[in-house]
N, CA, C and O of each residue as an XYZ file, in Angstrom:
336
protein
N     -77.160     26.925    -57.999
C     -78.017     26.269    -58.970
C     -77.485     24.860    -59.235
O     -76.313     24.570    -59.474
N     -78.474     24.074    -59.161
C     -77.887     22.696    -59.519
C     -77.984     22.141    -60.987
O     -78.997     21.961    -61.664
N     -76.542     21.896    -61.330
C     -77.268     21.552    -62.768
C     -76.630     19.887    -63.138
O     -77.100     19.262    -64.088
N     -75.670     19.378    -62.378
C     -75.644     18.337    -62.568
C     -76.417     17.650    -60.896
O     -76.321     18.479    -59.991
N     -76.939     16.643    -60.581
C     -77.946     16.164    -61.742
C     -79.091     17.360    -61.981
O     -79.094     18.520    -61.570
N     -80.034     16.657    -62.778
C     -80.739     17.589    -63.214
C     -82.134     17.453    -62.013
O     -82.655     16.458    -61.510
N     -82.390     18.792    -61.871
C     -83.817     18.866    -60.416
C     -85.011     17.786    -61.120
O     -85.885     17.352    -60.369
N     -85.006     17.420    -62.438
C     -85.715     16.699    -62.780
C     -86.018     15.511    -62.391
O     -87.101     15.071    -62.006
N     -84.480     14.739    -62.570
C     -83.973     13.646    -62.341
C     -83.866     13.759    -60.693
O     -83.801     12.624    -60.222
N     -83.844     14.343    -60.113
C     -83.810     14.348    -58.603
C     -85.276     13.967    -58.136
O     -85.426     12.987    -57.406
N     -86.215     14.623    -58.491
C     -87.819     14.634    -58.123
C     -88.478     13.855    -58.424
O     -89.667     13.799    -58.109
N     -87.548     12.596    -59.499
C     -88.288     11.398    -60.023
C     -87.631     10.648    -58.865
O     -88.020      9.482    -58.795
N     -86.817     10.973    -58.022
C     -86.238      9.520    -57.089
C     -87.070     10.666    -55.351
O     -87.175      9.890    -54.401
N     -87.378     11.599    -55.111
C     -88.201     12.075    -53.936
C     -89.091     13.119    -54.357
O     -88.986     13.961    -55.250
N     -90.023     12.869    -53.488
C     -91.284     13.783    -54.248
C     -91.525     15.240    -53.551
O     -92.622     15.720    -53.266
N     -90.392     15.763    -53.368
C     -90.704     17.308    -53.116
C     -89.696     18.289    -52.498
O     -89.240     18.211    -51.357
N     -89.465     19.068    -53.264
C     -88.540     19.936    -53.161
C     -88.011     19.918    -51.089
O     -87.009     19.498    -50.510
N     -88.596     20.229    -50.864
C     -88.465     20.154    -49.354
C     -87.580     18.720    -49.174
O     -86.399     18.805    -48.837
N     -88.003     17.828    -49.337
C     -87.963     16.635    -48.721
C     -86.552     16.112    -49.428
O     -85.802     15.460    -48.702
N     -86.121     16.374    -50.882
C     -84.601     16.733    -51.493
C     -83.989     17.405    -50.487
O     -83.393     16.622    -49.747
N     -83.887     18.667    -50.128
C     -83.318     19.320    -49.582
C     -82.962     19.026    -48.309
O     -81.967     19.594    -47.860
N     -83.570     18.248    -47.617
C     -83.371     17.492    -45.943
C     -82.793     16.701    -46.313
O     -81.848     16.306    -45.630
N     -83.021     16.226    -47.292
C     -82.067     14.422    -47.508
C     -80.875     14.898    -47.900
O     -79.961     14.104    -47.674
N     -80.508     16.042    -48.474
C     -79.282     16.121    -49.380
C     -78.686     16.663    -48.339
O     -77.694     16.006    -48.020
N     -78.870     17.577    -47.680
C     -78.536     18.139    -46.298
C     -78.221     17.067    -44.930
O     -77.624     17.694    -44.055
N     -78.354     16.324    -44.734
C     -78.521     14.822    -43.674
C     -77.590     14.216    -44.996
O     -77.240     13.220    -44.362
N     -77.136     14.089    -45.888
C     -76.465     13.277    -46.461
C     -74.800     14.004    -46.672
O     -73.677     13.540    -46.469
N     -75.299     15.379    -47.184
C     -73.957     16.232    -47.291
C     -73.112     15.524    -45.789
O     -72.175     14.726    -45.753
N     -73.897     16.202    -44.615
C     -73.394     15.952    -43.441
C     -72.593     14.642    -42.946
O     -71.538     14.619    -42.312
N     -73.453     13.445    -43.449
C     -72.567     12.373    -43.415
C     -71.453     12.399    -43.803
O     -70.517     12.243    -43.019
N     -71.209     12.677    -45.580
C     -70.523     12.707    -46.041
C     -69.198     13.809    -45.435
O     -68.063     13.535    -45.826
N     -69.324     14.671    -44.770
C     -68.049     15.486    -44.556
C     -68.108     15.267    -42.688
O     -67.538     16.133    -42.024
N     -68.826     14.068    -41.931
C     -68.324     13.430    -41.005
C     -67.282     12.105    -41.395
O     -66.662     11.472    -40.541
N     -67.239     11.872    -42.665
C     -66.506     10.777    -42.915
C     -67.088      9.037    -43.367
O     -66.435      8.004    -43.509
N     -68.436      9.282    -43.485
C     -69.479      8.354    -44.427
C     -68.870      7.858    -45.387
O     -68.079      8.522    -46.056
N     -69.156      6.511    -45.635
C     -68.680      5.792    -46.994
C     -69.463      6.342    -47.830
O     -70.677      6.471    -47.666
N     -68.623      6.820    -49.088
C     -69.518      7.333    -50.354
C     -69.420      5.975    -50.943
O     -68.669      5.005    -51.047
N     -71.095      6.635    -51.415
C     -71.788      5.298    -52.218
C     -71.418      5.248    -53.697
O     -72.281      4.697    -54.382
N     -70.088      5.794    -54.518
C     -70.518      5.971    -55.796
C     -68.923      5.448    -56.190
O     -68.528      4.753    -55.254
N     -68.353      5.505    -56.779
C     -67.078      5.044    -57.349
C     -66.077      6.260    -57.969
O     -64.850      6.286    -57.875
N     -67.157      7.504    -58.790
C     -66.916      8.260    -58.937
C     -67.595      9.919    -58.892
O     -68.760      9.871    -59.289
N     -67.207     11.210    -58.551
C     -68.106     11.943    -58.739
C     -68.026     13.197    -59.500
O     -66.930     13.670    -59.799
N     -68.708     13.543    -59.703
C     -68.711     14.845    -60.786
C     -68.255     16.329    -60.265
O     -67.414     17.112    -60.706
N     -69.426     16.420    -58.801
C     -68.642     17.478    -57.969
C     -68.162     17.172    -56.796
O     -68.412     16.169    -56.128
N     -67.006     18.633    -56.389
C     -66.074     18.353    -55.504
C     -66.696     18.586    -54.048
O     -66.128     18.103    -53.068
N     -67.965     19.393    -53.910
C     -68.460     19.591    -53.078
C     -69.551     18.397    -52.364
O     -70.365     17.905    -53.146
N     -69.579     17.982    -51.084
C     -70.929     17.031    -50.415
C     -71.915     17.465    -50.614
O     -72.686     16.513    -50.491
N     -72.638     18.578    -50.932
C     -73.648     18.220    -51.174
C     -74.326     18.263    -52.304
O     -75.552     18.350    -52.383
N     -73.168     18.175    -53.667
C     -73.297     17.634    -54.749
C     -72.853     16.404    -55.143
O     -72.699     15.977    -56.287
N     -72.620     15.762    -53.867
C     -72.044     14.348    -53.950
C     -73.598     13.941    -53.637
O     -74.223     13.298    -54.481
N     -74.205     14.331    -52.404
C     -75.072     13.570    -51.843
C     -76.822     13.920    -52.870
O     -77.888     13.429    -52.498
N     -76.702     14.751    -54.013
C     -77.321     14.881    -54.942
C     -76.971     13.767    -56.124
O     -77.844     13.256    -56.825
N     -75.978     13.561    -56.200
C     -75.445     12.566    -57.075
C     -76.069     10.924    -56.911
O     -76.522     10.137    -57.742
N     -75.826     10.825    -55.252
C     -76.235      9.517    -54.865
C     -77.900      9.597    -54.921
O     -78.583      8.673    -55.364
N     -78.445     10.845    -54.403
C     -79.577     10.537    -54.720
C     -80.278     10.238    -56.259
O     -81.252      9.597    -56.654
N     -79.448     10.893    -56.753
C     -80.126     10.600    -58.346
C     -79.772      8.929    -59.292
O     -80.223      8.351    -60.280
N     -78.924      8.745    -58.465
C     -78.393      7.412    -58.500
C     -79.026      6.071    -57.560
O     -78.723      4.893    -57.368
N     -80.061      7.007    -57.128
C     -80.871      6.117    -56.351
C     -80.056      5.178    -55.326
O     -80.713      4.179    -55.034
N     -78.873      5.235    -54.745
C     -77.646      4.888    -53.891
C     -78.900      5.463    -52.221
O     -78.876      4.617    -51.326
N     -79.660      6.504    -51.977
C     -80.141      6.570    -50.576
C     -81.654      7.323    -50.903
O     -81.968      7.983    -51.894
N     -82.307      7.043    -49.933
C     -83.544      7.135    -49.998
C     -84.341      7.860    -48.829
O     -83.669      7.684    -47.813
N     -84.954      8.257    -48.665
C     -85.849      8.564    -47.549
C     -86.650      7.481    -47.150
O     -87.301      6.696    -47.841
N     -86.451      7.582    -45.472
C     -87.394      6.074    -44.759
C     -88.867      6.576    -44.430
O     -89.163      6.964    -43.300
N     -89.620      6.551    -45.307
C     -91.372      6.993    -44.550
C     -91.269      6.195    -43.981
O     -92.358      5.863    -44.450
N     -90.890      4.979    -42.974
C     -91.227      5.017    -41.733
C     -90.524      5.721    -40.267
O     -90.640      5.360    -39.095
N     -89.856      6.724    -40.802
C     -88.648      7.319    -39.616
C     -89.461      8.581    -39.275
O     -89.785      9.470    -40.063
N     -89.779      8.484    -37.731
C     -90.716      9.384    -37.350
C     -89.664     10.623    -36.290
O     -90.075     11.430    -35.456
N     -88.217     10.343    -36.750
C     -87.536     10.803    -36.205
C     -87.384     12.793    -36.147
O     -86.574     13.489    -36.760
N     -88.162     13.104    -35.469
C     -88.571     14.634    -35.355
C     -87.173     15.843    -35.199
O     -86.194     15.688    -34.469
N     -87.365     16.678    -35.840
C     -85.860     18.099    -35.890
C     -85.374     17.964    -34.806
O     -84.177     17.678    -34.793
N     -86.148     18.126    -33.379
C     -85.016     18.108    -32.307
C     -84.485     17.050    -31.280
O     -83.705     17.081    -30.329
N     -85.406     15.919    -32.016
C     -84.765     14.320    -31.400
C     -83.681     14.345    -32.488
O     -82.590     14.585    -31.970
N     -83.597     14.160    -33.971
C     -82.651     14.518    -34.029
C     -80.962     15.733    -33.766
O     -79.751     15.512    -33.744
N     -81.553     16.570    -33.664
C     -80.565     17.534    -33.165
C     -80.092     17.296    -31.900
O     -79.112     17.985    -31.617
N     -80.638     16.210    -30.671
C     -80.161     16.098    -29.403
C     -79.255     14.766    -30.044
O     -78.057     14.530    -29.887
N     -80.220     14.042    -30.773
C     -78.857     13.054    -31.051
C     -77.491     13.009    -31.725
O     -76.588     12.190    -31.551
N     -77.542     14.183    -32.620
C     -76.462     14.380    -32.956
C     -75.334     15.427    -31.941
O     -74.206     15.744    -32.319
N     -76.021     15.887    -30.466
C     -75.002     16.258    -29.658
C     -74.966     15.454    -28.997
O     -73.777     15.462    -28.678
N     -75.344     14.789    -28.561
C     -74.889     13.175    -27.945
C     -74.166     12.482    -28.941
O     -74.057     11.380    -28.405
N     -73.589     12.393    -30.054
C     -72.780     11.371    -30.726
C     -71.509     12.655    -30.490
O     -70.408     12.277    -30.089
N     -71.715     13.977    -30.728
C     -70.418     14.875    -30.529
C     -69.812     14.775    -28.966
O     -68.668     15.027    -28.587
N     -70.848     14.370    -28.271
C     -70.044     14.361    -27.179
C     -69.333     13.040    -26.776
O     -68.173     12.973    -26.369
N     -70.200     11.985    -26.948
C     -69.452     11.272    -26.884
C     -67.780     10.494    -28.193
O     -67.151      9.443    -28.318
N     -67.816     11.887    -28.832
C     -66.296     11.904    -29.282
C     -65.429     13.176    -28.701
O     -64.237     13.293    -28.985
């Protein structure tokens, strides 16, 4: 259950439960590949209450113009693993 921030305050910065949940998920992930966090300080110890944080902080956003589809992404992220 999320209670800091509040699902309120989350749904005023993306408009739908779904579309939170991909972003916070694609952001957690950054964050525990080693992503600069956007915030100075955070409340929880976990990414993907960090990457709830930034969103409510309006720090990242969703691109409506990124037509980037589940398994173009998923090939690109084994192409960046392989090439480490």
């Amino acid at each position: 259950m999320i209670i800091y921030p509040s699902i309120d305050k989350l749904l005023d910065r993306v408009d739908s439960r779904y579309s939170l949940a991909v972003l916070a998920a694609k952001r957690a992930h950054e964050l525990e590949n080693g992503d600069v966090e956007l915030l100075s300080h955070y409340e929880s110890p976990r990414t993907v209450g960090r990457a709830f944080e930034e969103i409510a902080d309006d720090k990242i956003e969703i691109d409506p113009n990124s037509i980037l589809l589940e398994k173009e992404a998923e090939k690109v992220e084994e192409e960046k693993k392989e090439e480490n």
